[in-house]
Chimera marker file (.cmm) of the C-alpha trace (Angstrom):
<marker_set name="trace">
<marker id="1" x="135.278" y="-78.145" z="30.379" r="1" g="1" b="0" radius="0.5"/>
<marker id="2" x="139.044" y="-76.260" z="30.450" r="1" g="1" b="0" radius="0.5"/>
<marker id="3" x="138.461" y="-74.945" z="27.297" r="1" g="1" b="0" radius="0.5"/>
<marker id="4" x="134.606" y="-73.279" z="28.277" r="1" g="1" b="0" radius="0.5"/>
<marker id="5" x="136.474" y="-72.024" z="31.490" r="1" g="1" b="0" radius="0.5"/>
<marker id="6" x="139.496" y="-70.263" z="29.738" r="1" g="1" b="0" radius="0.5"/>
<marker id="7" x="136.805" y="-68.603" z="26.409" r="1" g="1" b="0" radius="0.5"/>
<marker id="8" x="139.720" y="-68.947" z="24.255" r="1" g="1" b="0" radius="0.5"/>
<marker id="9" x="142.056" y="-67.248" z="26.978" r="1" g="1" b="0" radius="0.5"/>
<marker id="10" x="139.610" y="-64.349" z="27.471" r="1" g="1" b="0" radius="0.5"/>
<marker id="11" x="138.030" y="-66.378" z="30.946" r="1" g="1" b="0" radius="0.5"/>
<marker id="12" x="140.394" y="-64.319" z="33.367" r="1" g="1" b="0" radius="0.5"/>
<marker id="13" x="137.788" y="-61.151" z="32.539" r="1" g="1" b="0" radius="0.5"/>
<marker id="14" x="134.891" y="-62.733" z="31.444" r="1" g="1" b="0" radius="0.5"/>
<marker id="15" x="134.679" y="-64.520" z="35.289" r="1" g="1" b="0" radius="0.5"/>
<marker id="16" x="136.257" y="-61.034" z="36.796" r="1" g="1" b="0" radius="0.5"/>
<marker id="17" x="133.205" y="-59.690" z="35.366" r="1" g="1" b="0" radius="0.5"/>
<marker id="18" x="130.444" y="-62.345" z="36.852" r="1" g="1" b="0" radius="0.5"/>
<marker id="19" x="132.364" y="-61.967" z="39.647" r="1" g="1" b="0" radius="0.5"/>
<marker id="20" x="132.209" y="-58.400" z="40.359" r="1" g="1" b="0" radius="0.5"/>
<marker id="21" x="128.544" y="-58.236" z="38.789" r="1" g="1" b="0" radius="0.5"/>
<marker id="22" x="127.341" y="-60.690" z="41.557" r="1" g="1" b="0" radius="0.5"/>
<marker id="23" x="129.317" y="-58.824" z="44.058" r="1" g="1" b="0" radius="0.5"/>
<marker id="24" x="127.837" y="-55.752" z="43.614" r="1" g="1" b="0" radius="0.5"/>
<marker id="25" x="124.448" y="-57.453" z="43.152" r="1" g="1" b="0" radius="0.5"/>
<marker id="26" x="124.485" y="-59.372" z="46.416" r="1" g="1" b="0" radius="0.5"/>
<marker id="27" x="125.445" y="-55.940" z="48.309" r="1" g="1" b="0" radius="0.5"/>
<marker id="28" x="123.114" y="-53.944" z="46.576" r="1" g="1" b="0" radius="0.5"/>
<marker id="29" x="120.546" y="-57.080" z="47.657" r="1" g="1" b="0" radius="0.5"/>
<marker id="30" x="121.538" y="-57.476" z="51.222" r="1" g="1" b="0" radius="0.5"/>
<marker id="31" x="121.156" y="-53.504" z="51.839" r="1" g="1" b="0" radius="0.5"/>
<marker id="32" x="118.091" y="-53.110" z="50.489" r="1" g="1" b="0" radius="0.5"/>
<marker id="33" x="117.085" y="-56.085" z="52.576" r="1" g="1" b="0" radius="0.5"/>
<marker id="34" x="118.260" y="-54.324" z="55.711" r="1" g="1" b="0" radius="0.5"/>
<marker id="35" x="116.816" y="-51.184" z="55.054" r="1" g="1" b="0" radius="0.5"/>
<marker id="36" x="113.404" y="-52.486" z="54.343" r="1" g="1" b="0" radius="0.5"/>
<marker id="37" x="113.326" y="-54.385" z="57.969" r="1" g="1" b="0" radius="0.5"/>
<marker id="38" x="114.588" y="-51.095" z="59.656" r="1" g="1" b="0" radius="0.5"/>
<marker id="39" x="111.536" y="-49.290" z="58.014" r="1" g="1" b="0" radius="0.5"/>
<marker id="40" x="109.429" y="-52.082" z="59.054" r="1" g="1" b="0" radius="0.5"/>
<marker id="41" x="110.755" y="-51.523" z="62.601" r="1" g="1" b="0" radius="0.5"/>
<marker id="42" x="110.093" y="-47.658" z="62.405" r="1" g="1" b="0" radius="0.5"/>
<marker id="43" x="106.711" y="-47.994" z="60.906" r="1" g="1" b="0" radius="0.5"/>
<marker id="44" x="105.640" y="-50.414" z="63.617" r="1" g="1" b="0" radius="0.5"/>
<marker id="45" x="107.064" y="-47.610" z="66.373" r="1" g="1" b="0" radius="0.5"/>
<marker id="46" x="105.461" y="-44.978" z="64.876" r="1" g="1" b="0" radius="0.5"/>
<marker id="47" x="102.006" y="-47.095" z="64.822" r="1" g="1" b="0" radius="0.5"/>
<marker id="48" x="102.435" y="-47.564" z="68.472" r="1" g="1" b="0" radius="0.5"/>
<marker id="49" x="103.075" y="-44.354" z="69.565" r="1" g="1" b="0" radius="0.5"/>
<marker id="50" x="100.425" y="-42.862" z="67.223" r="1" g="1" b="0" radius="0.5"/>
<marker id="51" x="98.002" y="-45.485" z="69.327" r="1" g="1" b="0" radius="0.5"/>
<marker id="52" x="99.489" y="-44.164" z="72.898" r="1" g="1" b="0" radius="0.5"/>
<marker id="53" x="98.833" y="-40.345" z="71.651" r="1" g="1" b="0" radius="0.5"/>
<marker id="54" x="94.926" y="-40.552" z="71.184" r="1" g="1" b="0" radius="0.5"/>
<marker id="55" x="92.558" y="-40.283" z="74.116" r="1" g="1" b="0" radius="0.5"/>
<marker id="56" x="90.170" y="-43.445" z="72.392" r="1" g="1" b="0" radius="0.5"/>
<marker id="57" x="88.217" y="-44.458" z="69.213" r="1" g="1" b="0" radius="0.5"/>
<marker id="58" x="87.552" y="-41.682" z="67.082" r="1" g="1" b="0" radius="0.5"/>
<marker id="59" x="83.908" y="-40.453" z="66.773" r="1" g="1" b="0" radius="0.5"/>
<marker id="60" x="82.416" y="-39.950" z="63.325" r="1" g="1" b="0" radius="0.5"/>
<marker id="61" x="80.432" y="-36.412" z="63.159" r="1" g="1" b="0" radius="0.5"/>
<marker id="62" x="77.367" y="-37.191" z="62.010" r="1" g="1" b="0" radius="0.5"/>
<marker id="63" x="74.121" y="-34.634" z="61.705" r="1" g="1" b="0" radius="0.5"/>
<marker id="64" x="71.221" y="-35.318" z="63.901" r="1" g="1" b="0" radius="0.5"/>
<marker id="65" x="67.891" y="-36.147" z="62.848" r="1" g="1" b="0" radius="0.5"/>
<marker id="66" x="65.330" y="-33.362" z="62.087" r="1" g="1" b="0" radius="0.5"/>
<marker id="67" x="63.337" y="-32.982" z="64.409" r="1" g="1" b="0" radius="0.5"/>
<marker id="68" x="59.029" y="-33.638" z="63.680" r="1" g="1" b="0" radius="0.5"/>
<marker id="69" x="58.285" y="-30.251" z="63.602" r="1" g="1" b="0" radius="0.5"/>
<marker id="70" x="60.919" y="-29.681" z="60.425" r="1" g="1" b="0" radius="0.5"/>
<marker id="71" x="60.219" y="-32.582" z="58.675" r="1" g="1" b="0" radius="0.5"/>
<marker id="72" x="56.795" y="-31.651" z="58.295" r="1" g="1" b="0" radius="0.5"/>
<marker id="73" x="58.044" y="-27.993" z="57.213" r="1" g="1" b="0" radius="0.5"/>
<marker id="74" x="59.907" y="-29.788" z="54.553" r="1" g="1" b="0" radius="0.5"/>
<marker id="75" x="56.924" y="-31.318" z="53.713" r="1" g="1" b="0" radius="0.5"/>
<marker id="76" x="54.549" y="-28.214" z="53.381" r="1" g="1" b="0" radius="0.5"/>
<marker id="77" x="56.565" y="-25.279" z="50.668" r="1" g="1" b="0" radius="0.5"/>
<marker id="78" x="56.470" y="-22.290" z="52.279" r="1" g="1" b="0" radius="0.5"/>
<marker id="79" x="55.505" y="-23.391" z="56.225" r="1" g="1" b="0" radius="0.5"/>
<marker id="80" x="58.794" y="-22.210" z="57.711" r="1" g="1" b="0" radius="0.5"/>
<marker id="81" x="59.710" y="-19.766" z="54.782" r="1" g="1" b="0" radius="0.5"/>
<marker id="82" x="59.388" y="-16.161" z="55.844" r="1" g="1" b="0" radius="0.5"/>
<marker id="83" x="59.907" y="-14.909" z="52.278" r="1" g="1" b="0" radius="0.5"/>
<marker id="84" x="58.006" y="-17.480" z="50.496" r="1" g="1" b="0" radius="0.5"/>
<marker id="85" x="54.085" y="-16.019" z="49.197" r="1" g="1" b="0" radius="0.5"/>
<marker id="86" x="51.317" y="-16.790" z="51.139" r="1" g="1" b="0" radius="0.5"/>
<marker id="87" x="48.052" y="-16.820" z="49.356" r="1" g="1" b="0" radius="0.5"/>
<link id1="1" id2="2" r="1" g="1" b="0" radius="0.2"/>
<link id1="2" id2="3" r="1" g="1" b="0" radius="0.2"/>
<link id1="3" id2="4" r="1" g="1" b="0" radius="0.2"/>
<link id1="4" id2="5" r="1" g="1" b="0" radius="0.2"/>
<link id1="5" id2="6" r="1" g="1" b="0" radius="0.2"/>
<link id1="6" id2="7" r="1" g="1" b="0" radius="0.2"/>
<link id1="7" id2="8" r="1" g="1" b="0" radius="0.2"/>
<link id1="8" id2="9" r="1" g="1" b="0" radius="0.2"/>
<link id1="9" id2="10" r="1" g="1" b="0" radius="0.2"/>
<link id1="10" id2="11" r="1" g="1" b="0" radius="0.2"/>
<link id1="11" id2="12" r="1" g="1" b="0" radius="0.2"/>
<link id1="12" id2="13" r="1" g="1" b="0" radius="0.2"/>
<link id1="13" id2="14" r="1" g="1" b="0" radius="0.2"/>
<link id1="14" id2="15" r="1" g="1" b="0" radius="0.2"/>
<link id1="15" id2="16" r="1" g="1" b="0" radius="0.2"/>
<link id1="16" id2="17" r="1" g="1" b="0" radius="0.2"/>
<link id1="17" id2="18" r="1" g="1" b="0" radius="0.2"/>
<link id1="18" id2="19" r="1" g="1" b="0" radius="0.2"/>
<link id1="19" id2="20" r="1" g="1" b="0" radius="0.2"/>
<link id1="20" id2="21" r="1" g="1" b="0" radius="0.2"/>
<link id1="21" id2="22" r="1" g="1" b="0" radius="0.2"/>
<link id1="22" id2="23" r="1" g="1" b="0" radius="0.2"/>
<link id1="23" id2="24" r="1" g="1" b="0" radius="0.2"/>
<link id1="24" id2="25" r="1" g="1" b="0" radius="0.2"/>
<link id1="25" id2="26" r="1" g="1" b="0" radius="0.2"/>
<link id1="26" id2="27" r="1" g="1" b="0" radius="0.2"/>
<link id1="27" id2="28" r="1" g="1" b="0" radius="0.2"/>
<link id1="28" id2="29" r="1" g="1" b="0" radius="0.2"/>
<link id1="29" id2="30" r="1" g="1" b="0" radius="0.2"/>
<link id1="30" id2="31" r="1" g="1" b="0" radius="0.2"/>
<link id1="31" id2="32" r="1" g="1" b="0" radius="0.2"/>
<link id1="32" id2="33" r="1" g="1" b="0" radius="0.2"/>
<link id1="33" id2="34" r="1" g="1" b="0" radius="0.2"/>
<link id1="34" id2="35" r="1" g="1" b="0" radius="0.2"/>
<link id1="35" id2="36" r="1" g="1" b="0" radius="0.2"/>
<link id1="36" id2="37" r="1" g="1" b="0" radius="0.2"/>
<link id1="37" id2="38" r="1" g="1" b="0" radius="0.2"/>
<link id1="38" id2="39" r="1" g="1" b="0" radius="0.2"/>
<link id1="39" id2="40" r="1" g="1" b="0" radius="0.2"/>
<link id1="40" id2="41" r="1" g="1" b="0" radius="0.2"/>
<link id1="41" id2="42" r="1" g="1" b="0" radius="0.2"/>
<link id1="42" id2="43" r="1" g="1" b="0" radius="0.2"/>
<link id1="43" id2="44" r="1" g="1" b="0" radius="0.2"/>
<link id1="44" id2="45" r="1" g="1" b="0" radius="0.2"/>
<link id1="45" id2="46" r="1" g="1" b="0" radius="0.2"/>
<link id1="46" id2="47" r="1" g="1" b="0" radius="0.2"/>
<link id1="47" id2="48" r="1" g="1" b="0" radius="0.2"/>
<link id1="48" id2="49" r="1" g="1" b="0" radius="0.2"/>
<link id1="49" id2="50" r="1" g="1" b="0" radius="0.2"/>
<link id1="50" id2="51" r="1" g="1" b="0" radius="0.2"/>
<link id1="51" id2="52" r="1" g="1" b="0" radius="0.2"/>
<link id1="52" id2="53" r="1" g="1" b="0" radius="0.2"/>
<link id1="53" id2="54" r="1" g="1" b="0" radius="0.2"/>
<link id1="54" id2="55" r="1" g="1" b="0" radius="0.2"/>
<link id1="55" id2="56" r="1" g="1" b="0" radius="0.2"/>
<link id1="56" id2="57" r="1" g="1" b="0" radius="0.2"/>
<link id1="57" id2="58" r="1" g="1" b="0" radius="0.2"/>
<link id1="58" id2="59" r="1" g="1" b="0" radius="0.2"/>
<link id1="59" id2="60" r="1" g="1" b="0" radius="0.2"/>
<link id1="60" id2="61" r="1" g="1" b="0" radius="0.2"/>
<link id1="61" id2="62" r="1" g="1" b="0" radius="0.2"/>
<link id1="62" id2="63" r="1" g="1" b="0" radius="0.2"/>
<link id1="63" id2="64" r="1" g="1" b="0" radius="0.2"/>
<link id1="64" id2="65" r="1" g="1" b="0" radius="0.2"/>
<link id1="65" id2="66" r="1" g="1" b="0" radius="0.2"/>
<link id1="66" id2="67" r="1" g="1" b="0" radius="0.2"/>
<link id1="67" id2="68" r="1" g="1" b="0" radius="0.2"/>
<link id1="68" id2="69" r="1" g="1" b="0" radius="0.2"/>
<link id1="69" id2="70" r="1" g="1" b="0" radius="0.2"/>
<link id1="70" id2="71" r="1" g="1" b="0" radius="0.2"/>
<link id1="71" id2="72" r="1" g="1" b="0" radius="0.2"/>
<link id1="72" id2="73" r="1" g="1" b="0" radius="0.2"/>
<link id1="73" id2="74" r="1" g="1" b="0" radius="0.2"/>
<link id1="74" id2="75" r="1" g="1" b="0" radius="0.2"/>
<link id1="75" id2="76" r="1" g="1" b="0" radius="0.2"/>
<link id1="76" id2="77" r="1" g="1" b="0" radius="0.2"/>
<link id1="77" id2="78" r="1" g="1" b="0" radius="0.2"/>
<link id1="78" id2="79" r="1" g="1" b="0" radius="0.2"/>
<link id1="79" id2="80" r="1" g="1" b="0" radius="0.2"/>
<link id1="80" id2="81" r="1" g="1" b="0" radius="0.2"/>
<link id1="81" id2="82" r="1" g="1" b="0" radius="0.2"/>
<link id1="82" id2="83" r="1" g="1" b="0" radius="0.2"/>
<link id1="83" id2="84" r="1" g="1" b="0" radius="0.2"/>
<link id1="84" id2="85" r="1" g="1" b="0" radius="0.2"/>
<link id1="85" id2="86" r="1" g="1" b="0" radius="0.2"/>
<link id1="86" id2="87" r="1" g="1" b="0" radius="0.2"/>
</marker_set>
């Protein structure tokens, strides 16, 4: 077990290495951890005060029927046309 430890006396930079490469991992880990629940915190914020800002449920704009009087128009070419030819 000595002799996988020292890698034929190259284990002082070999472990320096796995060392600093779990180092800089674990930071690089722990801040992008802490970032992510800070944006989780704004997002939820912003939700709320984008639900204090508006008066109520939005209303979808939606045409009204035709009336009777058009939809038989529709039905008959030329009833409510002023340019169409009468004959």
């Amino acid at each position: 077990m000595a002799a996988f430890l020292a890698m034929g006396s190259y284990g002082g930079y070999v472990w320096a290495a796995f060392g600093f490469t779990f180092l800089v991992m674990g930071t690089l880990f722990w801040q992008s951890w802490r970032l992510a629940r800070k944006r989780t915190a704004e997002v939820a914020l912003l939700r709320e005060q984008r639900q204090r800002a508006r008066p109520g449920p939005r209303r979808k704009l939606v045409a009204s029927r035709p009336s009777d009087s058009a939809a038989e128009g529709a039905m008959h070419p030329g009833a409510g046309d002023p340019l169409a030819p009468r004959g």
